[in-house]
C-alpha positions in Angstrom: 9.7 -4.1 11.9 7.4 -6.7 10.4 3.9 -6.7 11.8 2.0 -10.5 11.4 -1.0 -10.9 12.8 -1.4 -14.0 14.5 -4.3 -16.1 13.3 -7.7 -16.1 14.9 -8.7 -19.3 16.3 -12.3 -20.5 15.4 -15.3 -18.6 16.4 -17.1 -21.1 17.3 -14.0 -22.1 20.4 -13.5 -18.8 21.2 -17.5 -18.2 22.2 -17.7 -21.6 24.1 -14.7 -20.6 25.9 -15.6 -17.0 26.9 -19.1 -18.7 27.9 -18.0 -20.8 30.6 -15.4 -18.4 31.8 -18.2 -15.3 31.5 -14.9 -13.3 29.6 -14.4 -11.5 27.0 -13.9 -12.7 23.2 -10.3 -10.8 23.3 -9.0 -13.0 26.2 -10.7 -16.6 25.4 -9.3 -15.8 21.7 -5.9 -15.4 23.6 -6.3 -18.2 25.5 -7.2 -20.4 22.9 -4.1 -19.0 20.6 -1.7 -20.2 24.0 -3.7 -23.5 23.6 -6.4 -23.4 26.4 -9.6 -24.4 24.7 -11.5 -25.8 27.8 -12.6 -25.1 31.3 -10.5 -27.2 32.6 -7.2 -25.7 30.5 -7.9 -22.5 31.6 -8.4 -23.6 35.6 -5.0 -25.2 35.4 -3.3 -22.0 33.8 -4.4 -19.5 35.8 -4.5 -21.4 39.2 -1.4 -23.2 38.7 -1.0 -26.2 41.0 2.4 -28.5 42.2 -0.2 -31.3 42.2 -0.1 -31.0 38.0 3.8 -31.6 38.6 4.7 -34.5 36.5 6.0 -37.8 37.9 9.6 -37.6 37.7 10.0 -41.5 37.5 8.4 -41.2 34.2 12.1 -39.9 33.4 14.4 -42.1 31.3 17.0 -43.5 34.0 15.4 -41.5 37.0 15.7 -45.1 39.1 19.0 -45.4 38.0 20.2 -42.3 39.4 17.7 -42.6 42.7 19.9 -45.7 43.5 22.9 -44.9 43.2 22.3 -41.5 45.3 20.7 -43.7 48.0 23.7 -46.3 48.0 26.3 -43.3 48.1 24.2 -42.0 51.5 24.0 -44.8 52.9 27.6 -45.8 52.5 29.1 -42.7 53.2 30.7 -41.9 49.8 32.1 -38.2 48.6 29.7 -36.7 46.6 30.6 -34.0 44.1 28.1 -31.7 42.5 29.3 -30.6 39.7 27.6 -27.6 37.5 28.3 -25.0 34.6 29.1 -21.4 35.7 26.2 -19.3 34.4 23.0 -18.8 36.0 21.3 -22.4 35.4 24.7 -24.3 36.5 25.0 -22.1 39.6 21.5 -22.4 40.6 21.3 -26.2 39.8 24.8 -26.7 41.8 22.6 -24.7 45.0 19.4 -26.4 44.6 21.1 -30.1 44.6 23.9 -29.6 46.7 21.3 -27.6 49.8 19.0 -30.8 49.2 21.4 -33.6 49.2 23.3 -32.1 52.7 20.2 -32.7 54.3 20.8 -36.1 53.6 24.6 -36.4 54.0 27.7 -33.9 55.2 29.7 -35.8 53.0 29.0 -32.8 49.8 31.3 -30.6 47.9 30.3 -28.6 45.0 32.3 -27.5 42.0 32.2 -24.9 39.4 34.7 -25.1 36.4 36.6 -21.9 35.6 35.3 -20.5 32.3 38.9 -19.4 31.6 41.6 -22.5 32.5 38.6 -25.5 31.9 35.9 -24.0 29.9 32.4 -25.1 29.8 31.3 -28.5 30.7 32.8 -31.4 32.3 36.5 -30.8 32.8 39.1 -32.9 33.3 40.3 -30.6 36.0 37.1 -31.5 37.7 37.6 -35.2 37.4 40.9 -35.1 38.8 39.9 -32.7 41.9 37.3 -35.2 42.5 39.9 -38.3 42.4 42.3 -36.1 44.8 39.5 -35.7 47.4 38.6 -39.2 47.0 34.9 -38.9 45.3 32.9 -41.7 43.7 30.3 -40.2 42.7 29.9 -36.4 40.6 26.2 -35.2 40.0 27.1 -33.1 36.5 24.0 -30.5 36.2 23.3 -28.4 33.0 26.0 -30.0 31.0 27.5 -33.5 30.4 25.0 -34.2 27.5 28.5 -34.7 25.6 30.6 -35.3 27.7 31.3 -39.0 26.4 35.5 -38.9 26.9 35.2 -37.4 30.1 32.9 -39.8 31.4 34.6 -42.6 30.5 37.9 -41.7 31.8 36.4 -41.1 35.2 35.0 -44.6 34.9 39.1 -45.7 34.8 39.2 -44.0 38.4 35.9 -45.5 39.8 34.3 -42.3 39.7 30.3 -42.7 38.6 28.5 -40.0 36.9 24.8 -38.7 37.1 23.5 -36.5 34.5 21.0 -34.0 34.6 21.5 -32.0 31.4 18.6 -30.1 28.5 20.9 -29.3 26.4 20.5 -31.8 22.8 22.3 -35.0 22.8 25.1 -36.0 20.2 24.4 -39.3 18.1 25.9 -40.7 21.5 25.1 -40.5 25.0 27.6 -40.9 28.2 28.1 -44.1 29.7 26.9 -42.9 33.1 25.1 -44.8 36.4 22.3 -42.4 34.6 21.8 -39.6 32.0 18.7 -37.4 32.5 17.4 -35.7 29.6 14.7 -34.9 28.5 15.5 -34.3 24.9 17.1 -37.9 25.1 15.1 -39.4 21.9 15.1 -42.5 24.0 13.0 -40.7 27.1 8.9 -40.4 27.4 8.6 -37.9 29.9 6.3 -35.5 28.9 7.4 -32.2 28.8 10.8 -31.9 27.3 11.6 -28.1 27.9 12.9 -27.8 31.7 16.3 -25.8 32.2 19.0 -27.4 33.8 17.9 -26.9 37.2 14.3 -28.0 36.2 16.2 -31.4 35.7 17.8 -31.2 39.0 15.0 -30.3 41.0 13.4 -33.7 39.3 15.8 -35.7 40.3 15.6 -34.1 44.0 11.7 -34.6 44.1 12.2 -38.3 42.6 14.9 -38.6 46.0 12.5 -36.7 48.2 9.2 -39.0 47.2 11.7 -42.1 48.0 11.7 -40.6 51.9 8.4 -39.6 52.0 8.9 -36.1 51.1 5.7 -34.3 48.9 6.5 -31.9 46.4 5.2 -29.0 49.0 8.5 -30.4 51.3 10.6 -28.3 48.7 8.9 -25.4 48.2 12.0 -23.2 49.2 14.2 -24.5 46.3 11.6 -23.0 43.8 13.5 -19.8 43.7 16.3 -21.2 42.4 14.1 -23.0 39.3 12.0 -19.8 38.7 15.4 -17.7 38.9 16.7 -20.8 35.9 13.9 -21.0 34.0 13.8 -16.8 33.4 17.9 -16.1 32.5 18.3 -19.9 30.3 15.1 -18.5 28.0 13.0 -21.8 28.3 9.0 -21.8 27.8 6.8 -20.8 30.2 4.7 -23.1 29.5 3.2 -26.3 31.1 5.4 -27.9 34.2 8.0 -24.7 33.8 5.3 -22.3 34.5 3.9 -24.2 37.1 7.3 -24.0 38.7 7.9 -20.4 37.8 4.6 -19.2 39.5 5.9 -21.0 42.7 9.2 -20.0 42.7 8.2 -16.1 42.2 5.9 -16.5 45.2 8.8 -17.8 47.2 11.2 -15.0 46.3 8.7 -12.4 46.5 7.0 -13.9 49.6 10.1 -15.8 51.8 13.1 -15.1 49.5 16.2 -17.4 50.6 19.1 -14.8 52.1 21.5 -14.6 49.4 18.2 -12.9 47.2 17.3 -10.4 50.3 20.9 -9.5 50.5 21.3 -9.5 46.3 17.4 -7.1 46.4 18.7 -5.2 49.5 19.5 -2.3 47.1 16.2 -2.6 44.8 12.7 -0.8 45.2 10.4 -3.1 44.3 7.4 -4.4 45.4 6.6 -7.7 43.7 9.4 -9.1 41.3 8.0 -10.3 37.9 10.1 -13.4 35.8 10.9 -10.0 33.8 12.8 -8.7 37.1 14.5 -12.2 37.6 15.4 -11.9 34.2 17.5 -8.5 34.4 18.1 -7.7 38.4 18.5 -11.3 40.0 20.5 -13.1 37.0 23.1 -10.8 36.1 24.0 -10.4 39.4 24.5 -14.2 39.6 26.2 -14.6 35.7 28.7 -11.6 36.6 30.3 -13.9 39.7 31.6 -16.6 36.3 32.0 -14.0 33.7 34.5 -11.9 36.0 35.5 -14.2 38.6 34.5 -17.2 39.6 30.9 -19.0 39.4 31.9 -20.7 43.2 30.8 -17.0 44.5 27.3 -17.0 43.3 26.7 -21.0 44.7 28.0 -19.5 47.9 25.7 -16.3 47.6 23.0 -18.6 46.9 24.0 -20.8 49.7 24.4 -18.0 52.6 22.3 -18.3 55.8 24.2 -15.8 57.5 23.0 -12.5 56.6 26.2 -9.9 57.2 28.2 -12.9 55.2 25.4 -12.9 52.5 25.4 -9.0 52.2 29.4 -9.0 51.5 29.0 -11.3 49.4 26.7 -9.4 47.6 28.7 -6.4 47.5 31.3 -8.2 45.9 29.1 -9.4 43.1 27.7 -6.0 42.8 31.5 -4.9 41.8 31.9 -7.7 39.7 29.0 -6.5 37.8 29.9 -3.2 37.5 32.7 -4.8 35.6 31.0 -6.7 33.6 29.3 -3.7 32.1 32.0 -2.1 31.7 33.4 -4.7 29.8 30.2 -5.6 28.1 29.8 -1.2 26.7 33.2 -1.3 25.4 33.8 -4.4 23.7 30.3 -4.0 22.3 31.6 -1.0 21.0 34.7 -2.3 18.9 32.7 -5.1 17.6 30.5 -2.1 15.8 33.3 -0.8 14.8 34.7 -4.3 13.5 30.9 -4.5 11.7 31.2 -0.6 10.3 35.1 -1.0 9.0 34.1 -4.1 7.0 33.3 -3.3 3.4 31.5 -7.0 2.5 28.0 -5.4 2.1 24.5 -7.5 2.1 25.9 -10.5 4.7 23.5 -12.6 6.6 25.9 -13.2 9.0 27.4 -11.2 12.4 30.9 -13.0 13.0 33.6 -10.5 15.0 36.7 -11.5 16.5 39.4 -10.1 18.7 42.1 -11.7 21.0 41.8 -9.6 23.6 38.0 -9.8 24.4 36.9 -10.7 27.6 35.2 -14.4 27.4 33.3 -13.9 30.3 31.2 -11.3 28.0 31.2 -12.0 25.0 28.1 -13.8 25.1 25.8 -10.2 26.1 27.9 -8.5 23.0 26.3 -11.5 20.7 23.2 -10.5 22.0 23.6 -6.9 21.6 25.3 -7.4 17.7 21.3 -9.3 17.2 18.9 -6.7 18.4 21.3 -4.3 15.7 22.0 -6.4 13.0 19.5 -8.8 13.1 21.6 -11.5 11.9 23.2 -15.2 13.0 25.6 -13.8 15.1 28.5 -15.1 16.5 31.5 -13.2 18.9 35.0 -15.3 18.8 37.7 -14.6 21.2 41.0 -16.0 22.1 40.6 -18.8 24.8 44.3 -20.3 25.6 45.6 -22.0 22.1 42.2 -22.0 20.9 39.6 -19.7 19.8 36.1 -19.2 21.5 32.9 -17.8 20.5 29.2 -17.3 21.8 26.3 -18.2 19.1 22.8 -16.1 18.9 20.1 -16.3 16.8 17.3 -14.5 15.1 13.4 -15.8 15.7 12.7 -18.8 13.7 16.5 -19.9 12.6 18.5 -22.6 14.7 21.8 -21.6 15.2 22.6 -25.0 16.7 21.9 -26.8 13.1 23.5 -24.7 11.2 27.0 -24.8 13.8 26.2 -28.5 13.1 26.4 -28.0 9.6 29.4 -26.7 10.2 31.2 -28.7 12.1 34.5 -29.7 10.0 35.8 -26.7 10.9 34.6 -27.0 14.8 36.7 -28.7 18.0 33.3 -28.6 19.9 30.2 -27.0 20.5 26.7 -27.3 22.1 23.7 -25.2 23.1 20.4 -24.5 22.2 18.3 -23.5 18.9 18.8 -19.6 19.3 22.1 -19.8 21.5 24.9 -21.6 21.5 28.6 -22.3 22.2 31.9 -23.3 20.3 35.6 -24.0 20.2 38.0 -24.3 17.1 41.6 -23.9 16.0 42.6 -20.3 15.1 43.8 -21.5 11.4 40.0 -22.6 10.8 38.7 -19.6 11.9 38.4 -18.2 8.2 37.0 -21.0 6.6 34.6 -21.7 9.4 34.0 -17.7 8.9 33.1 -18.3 5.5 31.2 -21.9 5.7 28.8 -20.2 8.1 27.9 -17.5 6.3 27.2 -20.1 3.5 25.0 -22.4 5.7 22.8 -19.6 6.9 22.9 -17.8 3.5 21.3 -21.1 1.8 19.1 -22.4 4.6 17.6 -19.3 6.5 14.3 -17.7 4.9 14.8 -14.1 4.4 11.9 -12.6 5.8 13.3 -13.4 9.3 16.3 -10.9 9.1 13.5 -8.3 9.5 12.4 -8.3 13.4 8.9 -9.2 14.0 5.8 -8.2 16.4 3.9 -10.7 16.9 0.3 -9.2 17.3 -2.2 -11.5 19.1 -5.2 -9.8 18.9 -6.8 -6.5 17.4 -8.1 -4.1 20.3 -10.5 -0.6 20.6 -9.9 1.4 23.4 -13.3 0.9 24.9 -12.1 -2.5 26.1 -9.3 -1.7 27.4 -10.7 -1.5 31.3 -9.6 -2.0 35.0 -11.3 -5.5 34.9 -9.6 -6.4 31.0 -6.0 -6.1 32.9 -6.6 -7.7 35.6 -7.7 -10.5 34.4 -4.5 -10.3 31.6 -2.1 -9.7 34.5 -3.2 -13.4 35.6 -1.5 -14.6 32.2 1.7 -14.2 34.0 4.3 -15.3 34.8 5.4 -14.5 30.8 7.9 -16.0 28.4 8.4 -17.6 25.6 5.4 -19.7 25.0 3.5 -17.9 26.6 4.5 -14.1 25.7 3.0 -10.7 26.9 0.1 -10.1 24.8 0.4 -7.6 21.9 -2.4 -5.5 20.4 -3.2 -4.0 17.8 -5.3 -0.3 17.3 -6.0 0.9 13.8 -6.8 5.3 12.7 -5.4 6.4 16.1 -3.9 9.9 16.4 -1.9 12.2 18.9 -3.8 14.6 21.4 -1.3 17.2 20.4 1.1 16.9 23.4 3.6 13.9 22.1 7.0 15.3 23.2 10.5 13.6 23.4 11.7 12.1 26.5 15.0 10.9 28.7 18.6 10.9 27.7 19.3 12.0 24.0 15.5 12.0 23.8 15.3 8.7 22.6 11.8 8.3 24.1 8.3 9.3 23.0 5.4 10.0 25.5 2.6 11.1 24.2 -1.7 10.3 24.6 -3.6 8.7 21.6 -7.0 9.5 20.9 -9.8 7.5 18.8 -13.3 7.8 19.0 -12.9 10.4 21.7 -11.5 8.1 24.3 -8.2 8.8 24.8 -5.2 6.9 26.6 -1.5 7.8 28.0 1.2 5.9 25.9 5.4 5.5 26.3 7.4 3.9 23.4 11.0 3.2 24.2 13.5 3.9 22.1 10.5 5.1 19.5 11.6 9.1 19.7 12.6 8.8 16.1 9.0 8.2 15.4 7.8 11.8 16.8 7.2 13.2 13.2 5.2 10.4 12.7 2.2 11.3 15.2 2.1 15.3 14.7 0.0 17.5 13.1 -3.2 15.4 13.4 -1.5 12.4 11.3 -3.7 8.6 11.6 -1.2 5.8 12.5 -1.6 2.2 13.6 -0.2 1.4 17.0 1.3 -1.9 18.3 1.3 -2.2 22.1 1.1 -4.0 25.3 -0.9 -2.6 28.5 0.7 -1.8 31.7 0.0 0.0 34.7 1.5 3.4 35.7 1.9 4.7 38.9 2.5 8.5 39.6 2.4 10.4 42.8 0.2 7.5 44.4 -2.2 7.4 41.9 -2.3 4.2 38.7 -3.4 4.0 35.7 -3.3 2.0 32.5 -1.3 2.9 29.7 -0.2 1.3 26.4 4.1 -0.1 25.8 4.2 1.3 22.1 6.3 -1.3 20.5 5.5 0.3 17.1 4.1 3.0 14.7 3.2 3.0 11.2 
């Protein structure tokens, strides 16, 4: 691992800022690192507040796509909502579609099939929507490029909105209305919402139009928080404002399909971390294995017996999924072992029979091994499929860009992304990526980093220290869990080896004769580093821990050298 210590902001802000908040150096120094240099910063970060909810007009094409909505109510039209099949389509497709049959009975909503349509717009999905005489499709998390597809549902009347955050082409859609905010074209002010951020605009633009204030749709927040945690966006200005909402909703008055999805969990409060790996997976696993229809319904559910079978089934197709997900992952290793070309700053595996619906996680696994551009390729119909990941700090999206002589399609993000080509390119696309990344990336960033925010003794690590970092939350990118730093720290003598295969090491660390309990995951292998009296530097985050009734703090080792 490669330690950096992140730079310390000027003295001078850091003691004006701890003066009018009467706090410590160590948490105006992290403030001021997250960007919070004033009274007034700091008021609106930790007491979040809808009020500080941008105007959504202030969205390119936002009246646009207003209109056209109202028009469609007002005249009775079919309205399809139309979204992707992973967590941010699904939850976009049961925020808008919830909102908009308030307004009208006249809504259907429609997931592709990741398998016979792929991602995106499909022109399945057009079609459908011609059959069932629809005028209008409202395309959520995708449709950015969907420039053919638009255009031939123009032939059959059908009007498109778009309420994508994915990066445009060097064309957009003619739609009624594209919102983006990544359009180059659009001044709204914060350009990092998920797709469902988007949505949940476009239903508070609608809402204002009626009357409606922003507290009116409180109970859709859930579905945004739930977005914003599994799609990776930053917590940071109007997302964390709607992630500290949502969490209070599904932690205070969750919606059924989320009591019936927790009925099985026990847990107190749920943390964007807990979204992140209980709520989302849950919801993903219904597209991976199935079909992304079952989560909207989930998501949808008012009855509770119906919403707790419908769990169950998701719970199975889960279970699947990590089945799937352990064994696939494991043939890709042994792909990555079995292949003699040494010192590559690549990751690309391929085989025919891999499940799509997965393939994505086993990217993600390949990364936090290799540490490399990594990308998974499987067979998808006459074509061949793959997931994208990156490493911190390289854009995987540029580089596929780069690439893209060898490419049928492909879109995404900076550090994921996702792509189709011909089989008979597959080698020299192999080959040109490894190229790209090889002559652009720096090398430094195929070594994982901790970020450290701030150095820390053990003296100030109390009670009233946590609780006010605790208040940093919700956490994410942007706005991370803060990492510290201890220097000349040594074992107590009772570090052991804990859980399966002993992969974990418990132990208490002493310095200056204050001493503190400590758990590094997955750091058992660093045991002989902490005996017999040895000095080591620590790398941590504080947490709580609760045993037989009683808490205390303890430090997260991430590292020791």
């Amino acid at each position: 691992m490669r330690w950096t210590l992140k730079p310390k902001p000027e003295t001078k802000i850091i003691n004006e800022l701890a003066d009018a908040l009467q706090v410590d150096t160590v948490i105006a120094s992290l403030l001021v690192q997250r960007g919070i240099e004033t009274y007034d910063d700091a008021r609106k970060f930790f007491r979040p507040s809808l009020q500080d909810l941008h105007d959504p007009f202030l969205m390119k094409d936002m009246d646009s796509a207003v209109s056209r909505i109202e028009k469609a109510v007002l005249d009775q039209e079919n309205i399809m909502v139309y979204g992707d099949y992973d967590v941010d389509g699904t939850t976009s497709v049961a925020l808008m579609s919830s909102y908009l049959e308030t307004l009208s009975p006249q809504i259907t909503t429609y997931i592709p099939d990741r398998y016979e349509e792929g991602y995106g717009v499909s022109y399945q999905g057009i079609d459908y929507a011609e059959d069932n005489d629809i005028s209008l499709i409202i395309a959520l998390d995708c449709g950015i490029k969907a420039i053919e597809k638009v255009a031939y549902a123009k032939q059959k009347g059908i009007d498109f909105i778009i309420c994508d955050h994915h990066r445009p082409g060097d064309k957009i859609p003619e739609a009624v209305a594209v919102l983006d905010p990544k359009r180059e074209d659009c001044k709204y002010p914060y350009k990092e919402l998920c797709g469902c951020g988007v949505g949940f605009k476009l239903v508070q633009a609608i809402a204002s139009k009626k009357g409606q204030s922003v507290d009116d749709l409180l109970l859709y927040l859930d579905l945004v928080a739930t977005a914003i945690g599994a799609d990776i966006v930053p917590i940071t200005g109007e997302n964390r404002v709607l992630a500290y909402f949502g969490l209070q909703v599904i932690n205070q008055n969750p919606r059924i399909g989320f009591r019936a999805m927790l009925s099985q969990v026990k847990k107190e409060t749920l943390t964007i971390t807990d979204v992140v790996f209980i709520i989302a997976p849950r919801i993903n696993a219904a597209g991976r294995m199935k079909h992304g229809l079952h989560a909207v319904n989930l998501l949808k559910e008012e009855d509770i017996a119906l919403a707790l079978q419908y769990a169950s089934e998701i719970e199975m197709y889960n279970s699947d999924r990590k089945d799937a997900d352990k064994s696939i992952t494991e043939e890709a290793l042994m792909q990555i072992t079995h292949n003699t070309e040494e010192d590559k700053f690549t990751t690309v595996v391929y085989d025919e029979h891999w499940h799509k619906g997965v393939i994505g996680i086993v990217a993600s696994r390949l990364t936090e091994t290799y540490y490399r551009p990594t990308l998974v390729f499987t067979k998808s119909g006459e074509k061949l499929a793959a997931s994208a990941r990156s490493v911190k700090g390289f854009d995987v999206y540029n580089a596929l860009d780069a690439c893209s002589e060898h490419i049928e399609q492909f879109g995404g993000h900076k550090y994921a992304a996702g792509l189709t080509l011909k089989e008979e390119q597959y080698e020299a696309f192999k080959q040109k990526f490894e190229e790209v990344v090889k002559t652009t990336i720096d090398k430094k960033l195929l070594t994982p980093e901790i970020q450290i925010d701030s150095m820390l003794e053990f003296d100030q690590i109390t009670p009233k220290f946590y609780r006010i970092l605790k208040q940093f939350a919700p956490f994410g990118p942007g706005n991370m869990t803060p990492v510290f730093m201890t220097e000349n720290v040594k074992d107590t003598g009772y570090a052991k080896c804990v859980g399966a295969d002993e992969k974990h090491l418990k132990c208490k660390l002493q310095k200056n004769e204050l001493a503190i309990e400590a758990i590094g995951f997955n750091l058992g292998l660093k045991y002989d580093r902490i005996t017999d009296n040895q000095y080591v530097k620590i790398a941590y985050t504080i947490d709580e821990n609760e045993w037989n009734g009683s808490v205390s703090l303890q430090l997260k080792l991430k590292d020791i050298i």
